[in-house]
VOFIFI-108144 format. One line per field, with one value per residue (C-alpha): x, y, z; residue number from 1. Coordinates in Angstrom, 2 decimals, padded with zeros to 5 digits. Layout:
<sites>
east = c(X,...)
north = c(Y,...)
up = c(Z,...)
seq = c(NUM,...)
</sites>
This chain:
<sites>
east = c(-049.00,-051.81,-051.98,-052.85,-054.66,-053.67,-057.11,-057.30,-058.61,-056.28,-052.84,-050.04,-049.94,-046.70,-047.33,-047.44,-047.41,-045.42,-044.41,-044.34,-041.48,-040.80,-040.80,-041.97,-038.60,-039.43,-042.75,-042.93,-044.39,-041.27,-038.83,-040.53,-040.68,-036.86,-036.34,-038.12,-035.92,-032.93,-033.54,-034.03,-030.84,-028.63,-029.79,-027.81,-029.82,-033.02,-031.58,-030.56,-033.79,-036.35,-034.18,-031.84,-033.23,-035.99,-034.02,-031.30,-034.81,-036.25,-032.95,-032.41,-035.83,-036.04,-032.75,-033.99,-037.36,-036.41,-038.54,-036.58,-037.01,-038.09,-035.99,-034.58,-034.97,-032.77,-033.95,-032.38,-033.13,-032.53,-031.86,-030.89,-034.17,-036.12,-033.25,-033.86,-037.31,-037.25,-034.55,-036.82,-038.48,-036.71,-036.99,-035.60,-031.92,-032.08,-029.12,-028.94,-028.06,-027.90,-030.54,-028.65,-026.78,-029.90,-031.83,-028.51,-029.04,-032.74,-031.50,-029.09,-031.37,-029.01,-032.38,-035.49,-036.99,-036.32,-037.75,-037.75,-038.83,-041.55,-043.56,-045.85,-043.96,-044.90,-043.18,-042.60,-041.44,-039.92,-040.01,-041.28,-044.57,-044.33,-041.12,-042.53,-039.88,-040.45,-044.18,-042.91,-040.62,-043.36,-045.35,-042.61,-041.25,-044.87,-045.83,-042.41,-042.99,-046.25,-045.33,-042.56,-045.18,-047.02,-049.45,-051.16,-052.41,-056.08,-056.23,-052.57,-051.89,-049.73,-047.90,-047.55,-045.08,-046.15,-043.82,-045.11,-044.13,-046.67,-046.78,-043.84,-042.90,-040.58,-043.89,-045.91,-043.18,-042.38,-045.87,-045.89,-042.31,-044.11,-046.62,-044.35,-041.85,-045.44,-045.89,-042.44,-041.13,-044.54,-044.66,-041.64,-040.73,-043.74,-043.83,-039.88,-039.97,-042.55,-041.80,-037.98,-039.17,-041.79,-039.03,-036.67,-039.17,-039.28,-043.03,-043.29,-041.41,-043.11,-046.45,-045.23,-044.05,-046.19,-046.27,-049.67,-050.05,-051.11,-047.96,-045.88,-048.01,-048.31,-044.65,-044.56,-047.49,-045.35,-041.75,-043.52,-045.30,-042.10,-039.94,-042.87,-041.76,-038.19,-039.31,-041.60,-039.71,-037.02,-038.32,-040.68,-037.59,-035.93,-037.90,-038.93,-034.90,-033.84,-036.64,-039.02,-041.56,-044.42,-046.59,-049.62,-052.00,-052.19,-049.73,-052.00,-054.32,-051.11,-049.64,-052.99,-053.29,-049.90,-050.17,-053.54,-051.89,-049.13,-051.36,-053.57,-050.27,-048.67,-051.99,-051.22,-047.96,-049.38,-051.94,-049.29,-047.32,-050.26,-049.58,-046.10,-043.28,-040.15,-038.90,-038.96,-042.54,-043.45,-041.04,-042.81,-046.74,-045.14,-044.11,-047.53,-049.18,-047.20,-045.99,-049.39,-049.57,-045.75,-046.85,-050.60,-050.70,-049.45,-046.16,-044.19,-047.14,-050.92,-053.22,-055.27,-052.89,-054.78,-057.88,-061.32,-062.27,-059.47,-060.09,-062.46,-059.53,-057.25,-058.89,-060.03,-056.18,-054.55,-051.58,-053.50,-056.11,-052.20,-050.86,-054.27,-054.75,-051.11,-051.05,-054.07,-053.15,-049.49,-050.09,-054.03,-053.99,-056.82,-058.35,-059.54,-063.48,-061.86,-060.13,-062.78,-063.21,-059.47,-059.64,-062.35,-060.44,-057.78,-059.80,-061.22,-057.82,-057.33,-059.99,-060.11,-056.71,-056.33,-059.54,-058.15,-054.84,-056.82,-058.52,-055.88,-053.01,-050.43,-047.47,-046.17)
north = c(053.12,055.24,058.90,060.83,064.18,066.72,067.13,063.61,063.15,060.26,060.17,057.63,058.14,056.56,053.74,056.07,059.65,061.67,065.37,068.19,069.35,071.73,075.11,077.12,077.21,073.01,073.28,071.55,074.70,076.74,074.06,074.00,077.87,078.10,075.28,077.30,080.40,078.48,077.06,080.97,082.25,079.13,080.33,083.48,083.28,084.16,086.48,088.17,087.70,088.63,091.81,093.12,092.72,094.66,097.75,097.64,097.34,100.58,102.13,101.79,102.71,105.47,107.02,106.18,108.06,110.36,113.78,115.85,119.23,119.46,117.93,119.99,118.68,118.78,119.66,120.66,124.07,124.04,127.84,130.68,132.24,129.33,128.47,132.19,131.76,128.18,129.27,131.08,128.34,127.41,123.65,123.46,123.16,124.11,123.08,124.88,122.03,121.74,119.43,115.78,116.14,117.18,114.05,112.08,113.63,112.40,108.47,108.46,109.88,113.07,114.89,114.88,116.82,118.58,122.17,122.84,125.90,124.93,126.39,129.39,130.52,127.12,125.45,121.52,119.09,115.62,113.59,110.01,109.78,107.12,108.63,110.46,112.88,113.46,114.54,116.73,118.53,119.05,120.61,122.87,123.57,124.98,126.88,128.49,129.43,130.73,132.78,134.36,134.86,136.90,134.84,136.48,134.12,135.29,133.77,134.73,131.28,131.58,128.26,127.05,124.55,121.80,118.87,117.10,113.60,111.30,112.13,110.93,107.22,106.34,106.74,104.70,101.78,101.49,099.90,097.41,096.39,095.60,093.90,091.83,090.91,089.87,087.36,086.02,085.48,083.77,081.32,080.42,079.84,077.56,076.30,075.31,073.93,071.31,070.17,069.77,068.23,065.77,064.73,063.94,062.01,064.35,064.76,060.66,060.33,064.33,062.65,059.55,061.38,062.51,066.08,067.74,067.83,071.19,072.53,071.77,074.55,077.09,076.84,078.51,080.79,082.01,082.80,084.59,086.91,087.59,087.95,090.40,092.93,092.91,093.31,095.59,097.83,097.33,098.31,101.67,102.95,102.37,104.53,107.09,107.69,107.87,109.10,110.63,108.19,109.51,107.06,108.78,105.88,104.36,102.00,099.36,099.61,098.90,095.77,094.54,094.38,093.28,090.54,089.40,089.65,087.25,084.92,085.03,084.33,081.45,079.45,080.15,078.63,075.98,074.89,074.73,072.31,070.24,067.76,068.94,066.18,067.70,070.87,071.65,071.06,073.54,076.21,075.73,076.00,078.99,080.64,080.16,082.03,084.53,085.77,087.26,089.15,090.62,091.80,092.77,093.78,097.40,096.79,098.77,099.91,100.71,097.81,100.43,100.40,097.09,096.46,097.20,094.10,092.18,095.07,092.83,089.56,091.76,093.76,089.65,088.84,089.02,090.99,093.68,093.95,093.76,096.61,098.99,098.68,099.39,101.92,103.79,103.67,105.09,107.35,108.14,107.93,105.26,102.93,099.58,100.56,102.72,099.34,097.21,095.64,094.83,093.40,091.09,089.83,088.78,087.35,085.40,083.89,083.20,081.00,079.26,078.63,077.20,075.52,073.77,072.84,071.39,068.77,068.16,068.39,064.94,064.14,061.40)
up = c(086.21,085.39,084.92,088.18,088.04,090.51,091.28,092.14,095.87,097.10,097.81,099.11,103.01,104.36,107.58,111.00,111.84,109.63,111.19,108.54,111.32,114.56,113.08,110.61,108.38,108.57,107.01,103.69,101.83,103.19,101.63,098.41,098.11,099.46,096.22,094.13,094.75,094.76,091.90,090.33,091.96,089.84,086.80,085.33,082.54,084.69,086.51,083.12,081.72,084.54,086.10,083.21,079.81,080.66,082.22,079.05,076.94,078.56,078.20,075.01,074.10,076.10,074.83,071.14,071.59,073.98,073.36,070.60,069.21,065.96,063.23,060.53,057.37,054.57,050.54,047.76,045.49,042.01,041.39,044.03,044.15,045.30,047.59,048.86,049.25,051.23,053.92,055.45,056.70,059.85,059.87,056.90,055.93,051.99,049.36,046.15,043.43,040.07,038.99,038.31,041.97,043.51,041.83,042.99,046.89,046.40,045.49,048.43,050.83,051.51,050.82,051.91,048.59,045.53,044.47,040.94,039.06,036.81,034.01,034.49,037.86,039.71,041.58,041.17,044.35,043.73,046.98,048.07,049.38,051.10,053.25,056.11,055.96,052.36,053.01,056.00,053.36,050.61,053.71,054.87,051.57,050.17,053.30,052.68,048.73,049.02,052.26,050.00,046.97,049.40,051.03,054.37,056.88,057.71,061.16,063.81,065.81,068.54,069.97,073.29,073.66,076.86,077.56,080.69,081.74,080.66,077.53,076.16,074.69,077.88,079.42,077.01,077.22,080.95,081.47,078.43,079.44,083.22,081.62,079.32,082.14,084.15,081.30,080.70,084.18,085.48,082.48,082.07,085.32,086.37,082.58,082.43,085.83,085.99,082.60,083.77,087.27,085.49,082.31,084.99,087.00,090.62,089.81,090.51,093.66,094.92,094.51,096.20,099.42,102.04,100.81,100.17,096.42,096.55,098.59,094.97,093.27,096.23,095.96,093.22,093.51,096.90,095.07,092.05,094.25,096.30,093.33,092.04,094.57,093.30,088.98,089.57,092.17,089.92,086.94,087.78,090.43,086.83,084.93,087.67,088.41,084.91,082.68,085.39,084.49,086.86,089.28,089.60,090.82,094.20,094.96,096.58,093.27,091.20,093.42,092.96,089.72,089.34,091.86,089.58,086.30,087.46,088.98,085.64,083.63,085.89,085.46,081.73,082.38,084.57,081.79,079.22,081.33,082.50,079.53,078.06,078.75,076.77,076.86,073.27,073.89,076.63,075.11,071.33,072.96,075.49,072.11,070.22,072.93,073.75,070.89,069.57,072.85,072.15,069.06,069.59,073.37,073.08,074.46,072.45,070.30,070.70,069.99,068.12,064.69,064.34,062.45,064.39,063.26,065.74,068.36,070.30,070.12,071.35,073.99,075.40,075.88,078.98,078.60,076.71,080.19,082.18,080.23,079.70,083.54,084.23,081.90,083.09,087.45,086.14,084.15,084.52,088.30,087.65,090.61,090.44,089.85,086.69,085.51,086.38,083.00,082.93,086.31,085.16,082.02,084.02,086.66,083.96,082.69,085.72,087.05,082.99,083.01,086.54,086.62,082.84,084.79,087.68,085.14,083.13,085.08,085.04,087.47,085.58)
seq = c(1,2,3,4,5,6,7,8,9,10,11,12,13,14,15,16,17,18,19,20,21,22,23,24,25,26,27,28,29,30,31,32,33,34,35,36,37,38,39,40,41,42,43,44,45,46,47,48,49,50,51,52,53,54,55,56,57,58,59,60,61,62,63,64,65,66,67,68,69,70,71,72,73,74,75,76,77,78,79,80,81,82,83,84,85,86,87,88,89,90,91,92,93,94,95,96,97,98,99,100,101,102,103,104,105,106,107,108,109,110,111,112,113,114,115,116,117,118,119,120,121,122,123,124,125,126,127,128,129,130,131,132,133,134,135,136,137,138,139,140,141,142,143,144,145,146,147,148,149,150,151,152,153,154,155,156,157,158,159,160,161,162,163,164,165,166,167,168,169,170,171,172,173,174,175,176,177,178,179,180,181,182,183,184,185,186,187,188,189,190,191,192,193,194,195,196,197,198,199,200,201,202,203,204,205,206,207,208,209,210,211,212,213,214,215,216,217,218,219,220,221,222,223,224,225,226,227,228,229,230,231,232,233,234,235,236,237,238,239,240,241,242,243,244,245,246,247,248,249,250,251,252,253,254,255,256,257,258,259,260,261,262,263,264,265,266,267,268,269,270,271,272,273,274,275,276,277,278,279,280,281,282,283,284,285,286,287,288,289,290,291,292,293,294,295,296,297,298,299,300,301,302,303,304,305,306,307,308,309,310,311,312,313,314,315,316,317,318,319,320,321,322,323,324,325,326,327,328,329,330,331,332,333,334,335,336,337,338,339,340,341,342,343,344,345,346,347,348,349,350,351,352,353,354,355,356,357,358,359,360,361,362,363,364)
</sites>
């Protein structure tokens, strides 16, 4: 038999009247969508995946690079009067060393930098530049020296310590994590599934039946969107309870753009799995396009450590526009005519991708 597109026009009609059923819970679209969440529930794995991982990911995180006071660093003196001198700087933790234990500290990473007396009353420092810590030290360690030589400051500063939710990397992640989870969950679901369904043959005897063709894919459009509720519920309550991760948009803008962003990444999915008839297929193209986003997205990052030159590739993918517009309605208070140009990227995935899987879309 021939390959049928799913935009295809004509289907098999079965001899007679065929009843989609008495009630609503009878309607073919409500089966599929009950199948579809069935089919989710069976899974541990999913359940692990889409609703765990990414609170033990934020958790971890969080606690990692959780908002600190300042770190003390620890150097090594060679002779009591520089060691003197350098504990008067208060983020520093000074050892006074001879100079082969202090050079052994240095190797093993027990210190941060060495001070050494040098000719003509200077001072020489020993650390690796390429160690932020090690630059911190040489900082610290020379503001301290030529304080003691005498050194007068000629403008007073005066510090004002502000630590305000929003501000922190908990904050930063809790967004890119929603945005990430947005991806996954959509494509893989739709992705897995119709390649499964098709290498077992159900796409054959589905488009054989009397069911509307396009009932298969609202089925799916309908669980993800219910199942959005519960991630993304799950994952800001999350991060509001624990870490006070503040909400400061409106709530309709956000479920909008969330609702958009996992449209615009199931007809990802769907496009992948037009063709695909093996898993090992679907999960090796799912990889080659979202891993670039994992990595150049922002999720646990800002896209901005990247070249200019790839700022306008990454500013065109879709999870970057997820995660900027998420980012800025939680933690910028932003509305949709402040996102606008993110809304548009993913309203262009959207129609590209879907209008792609239209055309090349087989059930067989």
């Amino acid at each position: 038999m021939s390959d049928t597109s799913i935009s295809d026009v004509h289907a098999v009609k079965p001899a007679g009247n065929v009843s989609h059923g008495n009630s609503f819970a009878d309607h073919p679209l409500v089966q599929l969508t009950l199948v579809r969440f069935r089919e989710f529930i069976r899974e541990p794995e999913a359940l692990f995946w889409v609703f765990v991982f990414p609170l033990l990911l934020a958790a971890g995180l969080g606690i990692a690079f959780r908002n600190r006071p300042a770190e003390i660093l620890q150097i090594a003196a060679v002779t009591p009067e520089l060691a003197q001198s350098l504990r008067r700087e208060k983020l520093l933790d000074v050892r006074q060393l001879d100079l082969p234990a202090a050079e052994e500290s240095l190797r093993t990473g027990k210190v941060a930098l060495i001070a050494e007396p040098g000719a003509n009353g200077t001072v020489e420092y020993f650390y690796d530049d390429t160690n932020p810590e090690g630059r911190a030290a040489q900082l610290l360690a020379d503001r301290a020296v030529q304080r003691a030589a005498g050194r007068v400051d000629p403008v007073s500063t005066r510090d004002q310590m502000l630590r305000e939710p929003g501000s922190r990397y908990i904050d930063f992640l809790i967004p890119g994590l929603l945005g990430m989870n947005l991806m996954g969950s959509a494509m893989w679901s739709i992705g897995f599934a119709i390649v499964d369904a098709r290498r077992k043959k159900l796409l054959k005897r589905l488009v054989a039946s009397p069911m509307p063709r396009h009932f298969y894919l609202l089925s799916f459009l309908l669980s993800r969107i219910l199942l959005l509720v519960v991630e993304v519920a799950l994952l800001l309550g999350f991060g509001a309870l624990l870490f006070h991760v503040p909400l400061r948009g409106s709530l309709l803008d956000l479920a909008i753009v969330c609702v958009l962003g996992s449209l615009s990444f199931c007809a990802l999915g769907l496009l992948i799995a037009s063709r695909a008839k093996t898993i090992e297929a679907a999960s090796g193209l799912m990889n080659v396009v979202m891993m670039p986003m994992w990595i150049a997205s922002g999720v646990f990052f800002s896209s901005q450590k990247f070249p200019d030159v790839m700022q306008p590739f990454i500013k065109a993918l879709p999870l970057t526009a997820v995660i900027d517009a998420l980012r800025a309605n939680i933690l910028q208070g932003a509305n949709l005519a402040q996102i606008a140009p993110q809304i548009g990227i993913i309203c262009f995935w959207l129609v590209v991708c879907f209008g792609l899987a239209l055309k090349l879309f087989r059930w067989r």
